[in-house]
HTML snippet that shows the backbone in 3Dmol.js (N, CA, C, O; Angstrom):
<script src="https://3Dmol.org/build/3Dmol-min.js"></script>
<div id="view" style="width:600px;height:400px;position:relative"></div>
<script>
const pdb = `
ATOM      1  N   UNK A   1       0.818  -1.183   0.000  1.00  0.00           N
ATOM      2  CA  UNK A   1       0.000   0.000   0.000  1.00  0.00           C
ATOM      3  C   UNK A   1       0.870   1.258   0.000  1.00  0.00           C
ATOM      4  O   UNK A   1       0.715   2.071  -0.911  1.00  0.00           O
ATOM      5  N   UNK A   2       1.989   1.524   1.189  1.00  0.00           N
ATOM      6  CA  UNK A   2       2.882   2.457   0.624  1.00  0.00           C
ATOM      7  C   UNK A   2       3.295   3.001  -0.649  1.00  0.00           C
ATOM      8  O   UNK A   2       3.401   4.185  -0.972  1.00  0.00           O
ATOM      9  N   UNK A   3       3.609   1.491  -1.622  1.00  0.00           N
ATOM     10  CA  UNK A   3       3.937   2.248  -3.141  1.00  0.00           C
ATOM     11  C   UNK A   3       2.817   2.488  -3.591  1.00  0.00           C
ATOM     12  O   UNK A   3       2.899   3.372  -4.444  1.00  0.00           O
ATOM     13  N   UNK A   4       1.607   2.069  -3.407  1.00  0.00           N
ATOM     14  CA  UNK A   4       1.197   3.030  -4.324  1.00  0.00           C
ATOM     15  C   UNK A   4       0.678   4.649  -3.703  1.00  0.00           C
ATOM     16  O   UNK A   4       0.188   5.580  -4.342  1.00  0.00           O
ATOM     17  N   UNK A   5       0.932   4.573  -2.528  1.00  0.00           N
ATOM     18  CA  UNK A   5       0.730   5.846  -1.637  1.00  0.00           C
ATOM     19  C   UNK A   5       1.762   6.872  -2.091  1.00  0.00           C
ATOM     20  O   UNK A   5       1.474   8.068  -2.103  1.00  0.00           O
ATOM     21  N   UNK A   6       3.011   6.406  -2.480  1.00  0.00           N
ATOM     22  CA  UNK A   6       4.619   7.354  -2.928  1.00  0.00           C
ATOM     23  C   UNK A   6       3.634   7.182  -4.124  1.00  0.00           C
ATOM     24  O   UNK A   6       2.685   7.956  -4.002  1.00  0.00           O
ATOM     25  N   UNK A   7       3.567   6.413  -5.234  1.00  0.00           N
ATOM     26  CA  UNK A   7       3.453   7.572  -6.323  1.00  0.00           C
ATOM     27  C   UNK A   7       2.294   8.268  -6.510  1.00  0.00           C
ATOM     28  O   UNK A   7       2.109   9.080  -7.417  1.00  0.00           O
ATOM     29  N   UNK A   8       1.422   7.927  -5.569  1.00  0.00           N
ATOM     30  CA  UNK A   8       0.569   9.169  -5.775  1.00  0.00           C
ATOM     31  C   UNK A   8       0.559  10.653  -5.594  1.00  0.00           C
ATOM     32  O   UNK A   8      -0.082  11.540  -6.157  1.00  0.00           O
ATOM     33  N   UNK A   9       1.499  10.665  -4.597  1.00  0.00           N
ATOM     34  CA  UNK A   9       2.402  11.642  -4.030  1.00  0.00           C
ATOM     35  C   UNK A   9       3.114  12.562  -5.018  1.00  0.00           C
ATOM     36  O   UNK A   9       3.165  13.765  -5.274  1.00  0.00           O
ATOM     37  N   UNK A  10       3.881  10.892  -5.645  1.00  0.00           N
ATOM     38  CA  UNK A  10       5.326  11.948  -6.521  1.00  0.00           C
ATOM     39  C   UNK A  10       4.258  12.453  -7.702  1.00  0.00           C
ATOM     40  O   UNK A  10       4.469  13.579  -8.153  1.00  0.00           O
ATOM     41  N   UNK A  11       3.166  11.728  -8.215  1.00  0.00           N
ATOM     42  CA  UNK A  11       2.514  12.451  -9.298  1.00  0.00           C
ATOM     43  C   UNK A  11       1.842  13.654  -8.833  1.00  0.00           C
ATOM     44  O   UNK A  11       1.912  14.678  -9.513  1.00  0.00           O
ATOM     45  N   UNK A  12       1.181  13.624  -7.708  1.00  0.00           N
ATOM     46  CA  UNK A  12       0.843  14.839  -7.234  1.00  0.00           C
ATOM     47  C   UNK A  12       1.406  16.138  -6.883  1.00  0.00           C
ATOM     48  O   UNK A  12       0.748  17.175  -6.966  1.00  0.00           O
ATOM     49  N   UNK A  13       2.955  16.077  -6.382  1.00  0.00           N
ATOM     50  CA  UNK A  13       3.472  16.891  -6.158  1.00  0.00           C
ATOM     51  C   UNK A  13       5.088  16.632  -6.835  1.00  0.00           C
ATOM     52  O   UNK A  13       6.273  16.427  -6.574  1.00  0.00           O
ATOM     53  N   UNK A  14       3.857  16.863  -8.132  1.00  0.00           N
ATOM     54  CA  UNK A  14       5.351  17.387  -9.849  1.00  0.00           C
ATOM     55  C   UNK A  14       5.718  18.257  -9.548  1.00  0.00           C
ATOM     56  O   UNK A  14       6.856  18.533  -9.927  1.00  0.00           O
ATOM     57  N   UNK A  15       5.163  18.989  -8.895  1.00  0.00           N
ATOM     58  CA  UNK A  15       5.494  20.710  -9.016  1.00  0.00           C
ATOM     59  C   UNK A  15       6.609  21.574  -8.001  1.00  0.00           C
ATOM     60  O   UNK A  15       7.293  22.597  -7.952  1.00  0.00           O
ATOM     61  N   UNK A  16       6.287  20.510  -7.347  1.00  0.00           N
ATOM     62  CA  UNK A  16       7.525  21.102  -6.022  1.00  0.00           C
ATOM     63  C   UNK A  16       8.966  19.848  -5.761  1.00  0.00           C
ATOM     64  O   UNK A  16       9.111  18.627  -5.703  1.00  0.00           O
ATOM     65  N   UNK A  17       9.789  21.076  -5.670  1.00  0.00           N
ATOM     66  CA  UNK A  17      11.125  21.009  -6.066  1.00  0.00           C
ATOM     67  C   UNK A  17      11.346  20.203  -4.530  1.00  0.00           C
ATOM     68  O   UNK A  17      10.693  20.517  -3.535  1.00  0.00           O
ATOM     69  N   UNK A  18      12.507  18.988  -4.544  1.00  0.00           N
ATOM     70  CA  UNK A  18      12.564  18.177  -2.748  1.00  0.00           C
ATOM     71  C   UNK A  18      12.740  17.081  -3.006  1.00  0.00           C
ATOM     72  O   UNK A  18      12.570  16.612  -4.132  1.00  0.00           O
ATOM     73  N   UNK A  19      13.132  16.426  -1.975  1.00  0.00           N
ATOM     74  CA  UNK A  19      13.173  15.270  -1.379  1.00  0.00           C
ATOM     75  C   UNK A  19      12.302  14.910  -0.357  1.00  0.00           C
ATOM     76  O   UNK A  19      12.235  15.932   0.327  1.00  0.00           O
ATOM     77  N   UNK A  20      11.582  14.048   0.162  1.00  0.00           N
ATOM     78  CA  UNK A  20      10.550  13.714   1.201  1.00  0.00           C
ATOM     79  C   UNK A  20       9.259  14.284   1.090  1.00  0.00           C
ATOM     80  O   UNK A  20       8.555  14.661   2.027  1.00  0.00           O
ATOM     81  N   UNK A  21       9.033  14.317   0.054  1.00  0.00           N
ATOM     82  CA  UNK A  21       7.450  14.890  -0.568  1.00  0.00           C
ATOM     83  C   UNK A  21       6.432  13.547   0.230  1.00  0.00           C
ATOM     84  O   UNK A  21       5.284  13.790   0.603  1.00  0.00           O
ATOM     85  N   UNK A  22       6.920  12.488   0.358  1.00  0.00           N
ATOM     86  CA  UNK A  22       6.026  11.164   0.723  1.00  0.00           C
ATOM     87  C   UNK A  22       6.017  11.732   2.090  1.00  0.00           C
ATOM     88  O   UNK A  22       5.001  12.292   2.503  1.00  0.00           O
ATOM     89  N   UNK A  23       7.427  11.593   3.060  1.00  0.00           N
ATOM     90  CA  UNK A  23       7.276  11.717   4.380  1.00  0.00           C
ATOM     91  C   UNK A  23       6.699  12.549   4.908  1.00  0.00           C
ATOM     92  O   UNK A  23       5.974  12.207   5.842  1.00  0.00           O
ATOM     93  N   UNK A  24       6.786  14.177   4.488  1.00  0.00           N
ATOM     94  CA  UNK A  24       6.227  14.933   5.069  1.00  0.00           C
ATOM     95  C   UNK A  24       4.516  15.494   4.854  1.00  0.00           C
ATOM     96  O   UNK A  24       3.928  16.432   5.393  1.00  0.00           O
ATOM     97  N   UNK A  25       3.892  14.141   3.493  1.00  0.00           N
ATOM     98  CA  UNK A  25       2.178  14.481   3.474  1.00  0.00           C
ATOM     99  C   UNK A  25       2.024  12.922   4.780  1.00  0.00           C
ATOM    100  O   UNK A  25       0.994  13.044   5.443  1.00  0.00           O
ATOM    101  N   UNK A  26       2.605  12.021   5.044  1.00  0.00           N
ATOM    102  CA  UNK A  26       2.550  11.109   5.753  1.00  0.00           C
ATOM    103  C   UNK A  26       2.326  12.195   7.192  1.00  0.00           C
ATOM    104  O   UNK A  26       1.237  12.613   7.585  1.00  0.00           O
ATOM    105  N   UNK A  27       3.520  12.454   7.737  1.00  0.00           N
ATOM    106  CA  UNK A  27       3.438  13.529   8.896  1.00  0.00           C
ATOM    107  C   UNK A  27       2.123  14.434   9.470  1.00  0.00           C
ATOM    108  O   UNK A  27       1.633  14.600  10.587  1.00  0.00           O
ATOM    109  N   UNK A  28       1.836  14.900   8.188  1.00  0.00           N
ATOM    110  CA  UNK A  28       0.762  15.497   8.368  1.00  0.00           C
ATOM    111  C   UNK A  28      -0.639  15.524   7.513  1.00  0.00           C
ATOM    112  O   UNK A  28      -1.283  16.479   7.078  1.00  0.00           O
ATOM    113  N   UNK A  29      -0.930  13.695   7.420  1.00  0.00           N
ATOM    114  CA  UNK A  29      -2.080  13.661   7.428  1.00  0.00           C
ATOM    115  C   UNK A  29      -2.669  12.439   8.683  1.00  0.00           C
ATOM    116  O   UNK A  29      -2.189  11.838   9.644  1.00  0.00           O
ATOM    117  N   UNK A  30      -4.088  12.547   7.918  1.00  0.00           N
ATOM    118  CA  UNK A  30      -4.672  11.794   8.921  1.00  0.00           C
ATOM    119  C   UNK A  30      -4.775  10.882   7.908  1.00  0.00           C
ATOM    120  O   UNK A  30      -4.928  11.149   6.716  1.00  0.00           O
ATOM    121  N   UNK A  31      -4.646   9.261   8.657  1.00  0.00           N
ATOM    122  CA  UNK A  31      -4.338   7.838   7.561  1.00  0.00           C
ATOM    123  C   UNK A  31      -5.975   7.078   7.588  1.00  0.00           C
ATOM    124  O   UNK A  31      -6.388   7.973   8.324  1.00  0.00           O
ATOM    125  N   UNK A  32      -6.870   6.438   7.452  1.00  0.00           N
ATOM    126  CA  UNK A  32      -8.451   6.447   7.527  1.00  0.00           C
ATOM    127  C   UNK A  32      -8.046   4.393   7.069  1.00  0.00           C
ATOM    128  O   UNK A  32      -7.330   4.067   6.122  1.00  0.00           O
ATOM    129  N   UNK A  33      -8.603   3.574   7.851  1.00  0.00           N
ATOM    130  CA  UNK A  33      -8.994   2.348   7.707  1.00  0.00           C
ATOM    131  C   UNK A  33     -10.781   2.724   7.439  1.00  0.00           C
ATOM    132  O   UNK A  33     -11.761   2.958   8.146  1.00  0.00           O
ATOM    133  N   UNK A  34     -10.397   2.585   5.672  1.00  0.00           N
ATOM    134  CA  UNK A  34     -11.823   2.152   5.810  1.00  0.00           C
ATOM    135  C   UNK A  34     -13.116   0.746   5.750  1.00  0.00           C
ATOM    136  O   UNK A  34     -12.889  -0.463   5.795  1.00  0.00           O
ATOM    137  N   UNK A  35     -13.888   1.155   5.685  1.00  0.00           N
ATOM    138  CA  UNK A  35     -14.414  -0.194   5.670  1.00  0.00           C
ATOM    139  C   UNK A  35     -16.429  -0.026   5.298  1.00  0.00           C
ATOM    140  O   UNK A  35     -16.898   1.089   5.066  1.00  0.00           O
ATOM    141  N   UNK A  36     -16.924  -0.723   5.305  1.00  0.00           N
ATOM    142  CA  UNK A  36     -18.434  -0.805   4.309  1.00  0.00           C
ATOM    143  C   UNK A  36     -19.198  -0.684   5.833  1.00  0.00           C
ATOM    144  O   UNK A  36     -18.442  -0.959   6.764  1.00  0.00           O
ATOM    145  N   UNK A  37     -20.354  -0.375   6.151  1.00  0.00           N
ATOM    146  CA  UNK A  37     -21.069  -0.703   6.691  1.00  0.00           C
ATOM    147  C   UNK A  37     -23.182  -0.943   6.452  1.00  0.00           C
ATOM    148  O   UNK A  37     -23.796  -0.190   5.696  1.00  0.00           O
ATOM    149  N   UNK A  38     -23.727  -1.806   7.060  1.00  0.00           N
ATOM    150  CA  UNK A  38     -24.655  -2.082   6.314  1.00  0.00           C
ATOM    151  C   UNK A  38     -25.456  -1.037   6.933  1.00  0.00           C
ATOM    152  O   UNK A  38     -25.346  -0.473   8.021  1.00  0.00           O
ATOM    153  N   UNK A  39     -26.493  -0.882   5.744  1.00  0.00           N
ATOM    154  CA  UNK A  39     -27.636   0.490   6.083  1.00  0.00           C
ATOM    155  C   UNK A  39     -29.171  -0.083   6.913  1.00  0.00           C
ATOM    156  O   UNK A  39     -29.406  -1.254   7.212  1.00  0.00           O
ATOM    157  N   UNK A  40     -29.782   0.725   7.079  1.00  0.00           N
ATOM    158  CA  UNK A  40     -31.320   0.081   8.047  1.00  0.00           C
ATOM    159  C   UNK A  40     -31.851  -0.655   6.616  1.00  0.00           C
ATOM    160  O   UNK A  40     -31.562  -0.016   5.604  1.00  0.00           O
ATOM    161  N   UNK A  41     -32.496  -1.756   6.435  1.00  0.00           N
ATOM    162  CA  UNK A  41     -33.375  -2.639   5.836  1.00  0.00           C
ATOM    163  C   UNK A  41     -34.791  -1.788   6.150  1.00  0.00           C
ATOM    164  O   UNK A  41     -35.164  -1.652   7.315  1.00  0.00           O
ATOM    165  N   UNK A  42     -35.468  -1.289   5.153  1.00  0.00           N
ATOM    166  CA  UNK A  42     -36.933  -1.180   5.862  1.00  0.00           C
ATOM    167  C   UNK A  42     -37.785  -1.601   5.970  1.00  0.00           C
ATOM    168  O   UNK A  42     -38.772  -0.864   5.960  1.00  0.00           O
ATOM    169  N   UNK A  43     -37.953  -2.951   6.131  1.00  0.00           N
ATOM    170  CA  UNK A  43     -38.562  -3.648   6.289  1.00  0.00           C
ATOM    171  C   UNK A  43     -38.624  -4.482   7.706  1.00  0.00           C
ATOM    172  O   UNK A  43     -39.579  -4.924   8.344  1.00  0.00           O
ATOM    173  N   UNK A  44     -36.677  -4.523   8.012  1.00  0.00           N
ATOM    174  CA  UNK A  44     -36.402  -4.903   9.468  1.00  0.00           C
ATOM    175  C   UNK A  44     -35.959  -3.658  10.580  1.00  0.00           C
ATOM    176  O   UNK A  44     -35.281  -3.648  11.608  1.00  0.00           O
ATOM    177  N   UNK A  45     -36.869  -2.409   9.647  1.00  0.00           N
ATOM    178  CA  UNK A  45     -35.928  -1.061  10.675  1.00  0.00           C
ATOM    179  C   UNK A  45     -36.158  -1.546  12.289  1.00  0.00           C
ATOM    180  O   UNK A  45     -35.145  -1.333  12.955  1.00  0.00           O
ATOM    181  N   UNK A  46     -37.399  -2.218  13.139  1.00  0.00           N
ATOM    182  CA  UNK A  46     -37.197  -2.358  14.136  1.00  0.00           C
ATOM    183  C   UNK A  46     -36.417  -3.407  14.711  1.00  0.00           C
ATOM    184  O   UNK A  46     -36.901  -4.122  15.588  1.00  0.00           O
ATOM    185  N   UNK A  47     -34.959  -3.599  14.185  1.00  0.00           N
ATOM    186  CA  UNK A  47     -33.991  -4.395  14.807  1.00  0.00           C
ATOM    187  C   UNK A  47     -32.818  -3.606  14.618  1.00  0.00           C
ATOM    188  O   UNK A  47     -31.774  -4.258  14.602  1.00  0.00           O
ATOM    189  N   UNK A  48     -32.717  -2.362  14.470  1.00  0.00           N
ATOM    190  CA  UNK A  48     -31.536  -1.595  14.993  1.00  0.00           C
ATOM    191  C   UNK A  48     -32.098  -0.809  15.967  1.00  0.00           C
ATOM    192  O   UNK A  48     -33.283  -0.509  16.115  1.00  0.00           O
ATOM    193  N   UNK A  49     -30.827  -0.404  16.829  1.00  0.00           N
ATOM    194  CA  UNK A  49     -31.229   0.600  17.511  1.00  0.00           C
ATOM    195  C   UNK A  49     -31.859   2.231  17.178  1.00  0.00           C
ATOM    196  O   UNK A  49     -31.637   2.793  16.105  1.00  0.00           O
ATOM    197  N   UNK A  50     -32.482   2.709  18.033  1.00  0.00           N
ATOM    198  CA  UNK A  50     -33.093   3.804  17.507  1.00  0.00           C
ATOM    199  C   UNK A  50     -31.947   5.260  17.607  1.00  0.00           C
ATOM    200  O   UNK A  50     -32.250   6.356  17.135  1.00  0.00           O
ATOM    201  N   UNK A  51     -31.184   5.094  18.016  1.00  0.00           N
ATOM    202  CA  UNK A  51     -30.208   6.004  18.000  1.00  0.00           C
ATOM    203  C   UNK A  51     -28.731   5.534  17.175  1.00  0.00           C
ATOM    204  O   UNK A  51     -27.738   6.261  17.177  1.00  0.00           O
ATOM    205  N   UNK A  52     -28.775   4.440  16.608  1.00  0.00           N
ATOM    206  CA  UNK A  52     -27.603   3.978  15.857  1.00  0.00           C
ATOM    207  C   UNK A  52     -28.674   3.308  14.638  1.00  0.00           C
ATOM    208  O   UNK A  52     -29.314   2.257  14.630  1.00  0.00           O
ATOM    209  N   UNK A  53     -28.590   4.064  13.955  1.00  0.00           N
ATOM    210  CA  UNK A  53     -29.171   3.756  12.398  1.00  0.00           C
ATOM    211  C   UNK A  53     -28.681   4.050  11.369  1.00  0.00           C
ATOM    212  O   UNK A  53     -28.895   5.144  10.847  1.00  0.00           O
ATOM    213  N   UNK A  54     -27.737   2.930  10.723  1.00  0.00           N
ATOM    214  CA  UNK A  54     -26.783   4.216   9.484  1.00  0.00           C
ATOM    215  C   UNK A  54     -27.906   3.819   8.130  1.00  0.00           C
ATOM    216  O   UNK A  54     -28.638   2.891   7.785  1.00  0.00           O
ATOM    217  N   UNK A  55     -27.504   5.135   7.676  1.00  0.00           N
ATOM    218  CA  UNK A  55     -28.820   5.281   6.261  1.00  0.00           C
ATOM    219  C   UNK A  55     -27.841   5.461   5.772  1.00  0.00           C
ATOM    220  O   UNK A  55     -26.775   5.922   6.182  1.00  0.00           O
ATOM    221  N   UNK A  56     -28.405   4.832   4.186  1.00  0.00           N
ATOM    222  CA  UNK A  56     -27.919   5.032   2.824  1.00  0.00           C
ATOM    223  C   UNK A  56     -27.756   6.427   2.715  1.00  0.00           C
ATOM    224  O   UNK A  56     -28.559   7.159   3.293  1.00  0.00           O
ATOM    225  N   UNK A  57     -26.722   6.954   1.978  1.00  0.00           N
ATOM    226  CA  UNK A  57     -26.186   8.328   1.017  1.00  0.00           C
ATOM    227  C   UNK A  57     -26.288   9.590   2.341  1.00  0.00           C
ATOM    228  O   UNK A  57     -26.547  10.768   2.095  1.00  0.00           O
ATOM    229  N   UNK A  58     -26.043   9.079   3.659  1.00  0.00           N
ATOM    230  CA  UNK A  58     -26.273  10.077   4.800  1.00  0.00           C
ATOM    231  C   UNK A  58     -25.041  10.291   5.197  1.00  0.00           C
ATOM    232  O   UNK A  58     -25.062  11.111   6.115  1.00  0.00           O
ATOM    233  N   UNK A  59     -23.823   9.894   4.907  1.00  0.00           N
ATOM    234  CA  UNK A  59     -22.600   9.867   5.901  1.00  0.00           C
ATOM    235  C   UNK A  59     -21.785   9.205   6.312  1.00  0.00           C
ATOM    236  O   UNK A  59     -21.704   7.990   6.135  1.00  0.00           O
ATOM    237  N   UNK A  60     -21.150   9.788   6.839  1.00  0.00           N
ATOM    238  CA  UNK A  60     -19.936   8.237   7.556  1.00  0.00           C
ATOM    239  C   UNK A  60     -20.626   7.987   8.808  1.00  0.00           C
ATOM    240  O   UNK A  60     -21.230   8.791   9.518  1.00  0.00           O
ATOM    241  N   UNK A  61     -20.439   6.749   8.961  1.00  0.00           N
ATOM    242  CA  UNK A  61     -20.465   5.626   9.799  1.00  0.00           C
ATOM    243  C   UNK A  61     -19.182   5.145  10.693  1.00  0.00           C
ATOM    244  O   UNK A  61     -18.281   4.443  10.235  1.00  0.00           O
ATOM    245  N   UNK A  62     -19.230   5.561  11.852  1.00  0.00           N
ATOM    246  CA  UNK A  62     -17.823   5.562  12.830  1.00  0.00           C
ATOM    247  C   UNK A  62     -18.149   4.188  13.519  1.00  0.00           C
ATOM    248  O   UNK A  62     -19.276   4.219  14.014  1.00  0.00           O
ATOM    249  N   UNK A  63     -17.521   3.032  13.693  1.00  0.00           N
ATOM    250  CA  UNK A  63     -17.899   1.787  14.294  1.00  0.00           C
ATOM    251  C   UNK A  63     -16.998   1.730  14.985  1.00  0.00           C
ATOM    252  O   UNK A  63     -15.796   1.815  14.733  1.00  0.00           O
ATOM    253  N   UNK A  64     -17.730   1.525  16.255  1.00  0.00           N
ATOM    254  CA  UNK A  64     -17.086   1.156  17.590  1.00  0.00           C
ATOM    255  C   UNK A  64     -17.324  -0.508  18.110  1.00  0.00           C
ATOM    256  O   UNK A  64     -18.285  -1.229  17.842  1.00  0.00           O
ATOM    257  N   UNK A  65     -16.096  -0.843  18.948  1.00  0.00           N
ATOM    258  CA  UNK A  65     -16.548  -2.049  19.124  1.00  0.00           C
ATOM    259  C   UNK A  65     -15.948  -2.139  20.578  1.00  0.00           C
ATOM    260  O   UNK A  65     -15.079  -1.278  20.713  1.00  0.00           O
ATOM    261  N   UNK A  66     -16.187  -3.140  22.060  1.00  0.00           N
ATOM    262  CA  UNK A  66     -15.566  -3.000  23.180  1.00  0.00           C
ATOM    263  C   UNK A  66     -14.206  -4.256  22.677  1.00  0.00           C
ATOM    264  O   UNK A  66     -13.126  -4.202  23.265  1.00  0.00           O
ATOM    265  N   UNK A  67     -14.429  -5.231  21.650  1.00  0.00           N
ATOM    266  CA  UNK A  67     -13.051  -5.701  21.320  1.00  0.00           C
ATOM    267  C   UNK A  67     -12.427  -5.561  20.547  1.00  0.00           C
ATOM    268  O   UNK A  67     -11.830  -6.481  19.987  1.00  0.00           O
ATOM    269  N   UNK A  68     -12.322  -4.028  20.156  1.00  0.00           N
ATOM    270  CA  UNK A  68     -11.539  -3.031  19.739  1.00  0.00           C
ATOM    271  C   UNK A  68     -11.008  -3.869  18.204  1.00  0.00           C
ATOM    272  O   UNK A  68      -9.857  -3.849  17.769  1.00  0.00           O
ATOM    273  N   UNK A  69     -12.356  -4.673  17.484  1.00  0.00           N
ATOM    274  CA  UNK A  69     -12.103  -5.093  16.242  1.00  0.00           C
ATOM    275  C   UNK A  69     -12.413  -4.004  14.991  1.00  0.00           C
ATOM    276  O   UNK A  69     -13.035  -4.278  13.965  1.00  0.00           O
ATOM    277  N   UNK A  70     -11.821  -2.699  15.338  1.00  0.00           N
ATOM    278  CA  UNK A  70     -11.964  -1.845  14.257  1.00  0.00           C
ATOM    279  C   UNK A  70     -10.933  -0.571  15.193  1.00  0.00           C
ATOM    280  O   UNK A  70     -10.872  -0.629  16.421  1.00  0.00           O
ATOM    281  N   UNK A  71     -10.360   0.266  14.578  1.00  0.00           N
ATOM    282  CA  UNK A  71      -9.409   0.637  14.808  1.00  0.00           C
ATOM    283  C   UNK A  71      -9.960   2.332  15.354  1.00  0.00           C
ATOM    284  O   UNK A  71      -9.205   3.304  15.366  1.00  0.00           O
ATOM    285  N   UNK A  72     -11.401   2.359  15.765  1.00  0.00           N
ATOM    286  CA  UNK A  72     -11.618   3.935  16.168  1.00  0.00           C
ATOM    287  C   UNK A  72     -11.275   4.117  17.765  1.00  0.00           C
ATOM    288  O   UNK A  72     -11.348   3.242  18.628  1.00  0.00           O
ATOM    289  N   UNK A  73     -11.000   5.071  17.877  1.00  0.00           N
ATOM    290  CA  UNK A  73     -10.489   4.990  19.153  1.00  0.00           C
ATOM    291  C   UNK A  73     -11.129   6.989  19.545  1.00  0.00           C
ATOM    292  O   UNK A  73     -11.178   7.967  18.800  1.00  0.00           O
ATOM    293  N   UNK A  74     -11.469   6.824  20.907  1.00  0.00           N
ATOM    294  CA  UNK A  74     -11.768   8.258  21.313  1.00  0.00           C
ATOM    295  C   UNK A  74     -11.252   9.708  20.254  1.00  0.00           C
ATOM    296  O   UNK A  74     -11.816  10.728  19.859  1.00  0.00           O
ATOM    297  N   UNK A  75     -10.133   9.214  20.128  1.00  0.00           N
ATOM    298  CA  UNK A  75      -9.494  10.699  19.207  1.00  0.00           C
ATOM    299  C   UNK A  75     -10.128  11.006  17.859  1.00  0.00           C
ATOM    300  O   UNK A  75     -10.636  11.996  17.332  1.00  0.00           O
ATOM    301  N   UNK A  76      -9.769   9.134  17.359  1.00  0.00           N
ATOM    302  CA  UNK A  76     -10.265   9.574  15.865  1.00  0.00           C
ATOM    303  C   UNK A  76     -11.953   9.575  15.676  1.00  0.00           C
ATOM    304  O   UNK A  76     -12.441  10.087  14.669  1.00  0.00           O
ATOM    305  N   UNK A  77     -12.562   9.135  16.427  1.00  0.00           N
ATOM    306  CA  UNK A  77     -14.112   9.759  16.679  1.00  0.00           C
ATOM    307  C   UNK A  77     -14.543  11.447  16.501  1.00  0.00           C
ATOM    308  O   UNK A  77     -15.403  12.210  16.063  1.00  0.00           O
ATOM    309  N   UNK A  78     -13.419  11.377  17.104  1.00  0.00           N
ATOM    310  CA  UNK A  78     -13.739  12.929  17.920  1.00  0.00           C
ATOM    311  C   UNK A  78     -13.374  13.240  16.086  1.00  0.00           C
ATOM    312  O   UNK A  78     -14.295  13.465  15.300  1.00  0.00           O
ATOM    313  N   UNK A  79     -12.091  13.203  15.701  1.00  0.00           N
ATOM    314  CA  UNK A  79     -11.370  14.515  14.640  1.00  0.00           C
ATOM    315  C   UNK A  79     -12.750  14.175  13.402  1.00  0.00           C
ATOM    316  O   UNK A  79     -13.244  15.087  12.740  1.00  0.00           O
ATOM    317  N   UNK A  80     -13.142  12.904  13.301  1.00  0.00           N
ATOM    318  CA  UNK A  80     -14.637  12.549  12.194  1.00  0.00           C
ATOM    319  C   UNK A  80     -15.786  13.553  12.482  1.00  0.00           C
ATOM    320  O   UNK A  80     -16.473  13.908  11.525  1.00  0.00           O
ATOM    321  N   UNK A  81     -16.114  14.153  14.007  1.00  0.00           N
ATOM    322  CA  UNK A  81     -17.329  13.862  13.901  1.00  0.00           C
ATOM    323  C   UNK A  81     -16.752  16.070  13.944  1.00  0.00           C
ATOM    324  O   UNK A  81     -17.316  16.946  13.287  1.00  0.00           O
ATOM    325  N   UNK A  82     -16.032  16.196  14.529  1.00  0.00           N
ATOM    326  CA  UNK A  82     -15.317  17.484  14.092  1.00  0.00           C
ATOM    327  C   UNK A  82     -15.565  17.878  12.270  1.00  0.00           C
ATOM    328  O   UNK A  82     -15.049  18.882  11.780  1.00  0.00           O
TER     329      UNK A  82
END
`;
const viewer = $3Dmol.createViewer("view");
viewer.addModel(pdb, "pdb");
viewer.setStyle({}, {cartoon: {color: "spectrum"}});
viewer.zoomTo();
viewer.render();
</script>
Protein backbone atom coordinates (compact mmCIF):
# COMPACT_ATOMS: atom_id res chain seq x y z
CA UNK A 1 0.00 0.00 0.00
CA UNK A 2 2.88 2.46 0.62
CA UNK A 3 3.94 2.25 -3.14
CA UNK A 4 1.20 3.03 -4.32
CA UNK A 5 0.73 5.85 -1.64
CA UNK A 6 4.62 7.35 -2.93
CA UNK A 7 3.45 7.57 -6.32
CA UNK A 8 0.57 9.17 -5.78
CA UNK A 9 2.40 11.64 -4.03
CA UNK A 10 5.33 11.95 -6.52
CA UNK A 11 2.51 12.45 -9.30
CA UNK A 12 0.84 14.84 -7.23
CA UNK A 13 3.47 16.89 -6.16
CA UNK A 14 5.35 17.39 -9.85
CA UNK A 15 5.49 20.71 -9.02
CA UNK A 16 7.53 21.10 -6.02
CA UNK A 17 11.12 21.01 -6.07
CA UNK A 18 12.56 18.18 -2.75
CA UNK A 19 13.17 15.27 -1.38
CA UNK A 20 10.55 13.71 1.20
CA UNK A 21 7.45 14.89 -0.57
CA UNK A 22 6.03 11.16 0.72
CA UNK A 23 7.28 11.72 4.38
CA UNK A 24 6.23 14.93 5.07
CA UNK A 25 2.18 14.48 3.47
CA UNK A 26 2.55 11.11 5.75
CA UNK A 27 3.44 13.53 8.90
CA UNK A 28 0.76 15.50 8.37
CA UNK A 29 -2.08 13.66 7.43
CA UNK A 30 -4.67 11.79 8.92
CA UNK A 31 -4.34 7.84 7.56
CA UNK A 32 -8.45 6.45 7.53
CA UNK A 33 -8.99 2.35 7.71
CA UNK A 34 -11.82 2.15 5.81
CA UNK A 35 -14.41 -0.19 5.67
CA UNK A 36 -18.43 -0.81 4.31
CA UNK A 37 -21.07 -0.70 6.69
CA UNK A 38 -24.66 -2.08 6.31
CA UNK A 39 -27.64 0.49 6.08
CA UNK A 40 -31.32 0.08 8.05
CA UNK A 41 -33.38 -2.64 5.84
CA UNK A 42 -36.93 -1.18 5.86
CA UNK A 43 -38.56 -3.65 6.29
CA UNK A 44 -36.40 -4.90 9.47
CA UNK A 45 -35.93 -1.06 10.68
CA UNK A 46 -37.20 -2.36 14.14
CA UNK A 47 -33.99 -4.39 14.81
CA UNK A 48 -31.54 -1.60 14.99
CA UNK A 49 -31.23 0.60 17.51
CA UNK A 50 -33.09 3.80 17.51
CA UNK A 51 -30.21 6.00 18.00
CA UNK A 52 -27.60 3.98 15.86
CA UNK A 53 -29.17 3.76 12.40
CA UNK A 54 -26.78 4.22 9.48
CA UNK A 55 -28.82 5.28 6.26
CA UNK A 56 -27.92 5.03 2.82
CA UNK A 57 -26.19 8.33 1.02
CA UNK A 58 -26.27 10.08 4.80
CA UNK A 59 -22.60 9.87 5.90
CA UNK A 60 -19.94 8.24 7.56
CA UNK A 61 -20.47 5.63 9.80
CA UNK A 62 -17.82 5.56 12.83
CA UNK A 63 -17.90 1.79 14.29
CA UNK A 64 -17.09 1.16 17.59
CA UNK A 65 -16.55 -2.05 19.12
CA UNK A 66 -15.57 -3.00 23.18
CA UNK A 67 -13.05 -5.70 21.32
CA UNK A 68 -11.54 -3.03 19.74
CA UNK A 69 -12.10 -5.09 16.24
CA UNK A 70 -11.96 -1.84 14.26
CA UNK A 71 -9.41 0.64 14.81
CA UNK A 72 -11.62 3.93 16.17
CA UNK A 73 -10.49 4.99 19.15
CA UNK A 74 -11.77 8.26 21.31
CA UNK A 75 -9.49 10.70 19.21
CA UNK A 76 -10.26 9.57 15.87
CA UNK A 77 -14.11 9.76 16.68
CA UNK A 78 -13.74 12.93 17.92
CA UNK A 79 -11.37 14.52 14.64
CA UNK A 80 -14.64 12.55 12.19
CA UNK A 81 -17.33 13.86 13.90
CA UNK A 82 -15.32 17.48 14.09
Amino acid sequence: MFQAMRRIVADLANNYVGEGNFERTIRQSFLVSADMAHGVHPNFSDKHDEHHRPELQKGLVIKHNANQRYATSGITSFLFKE
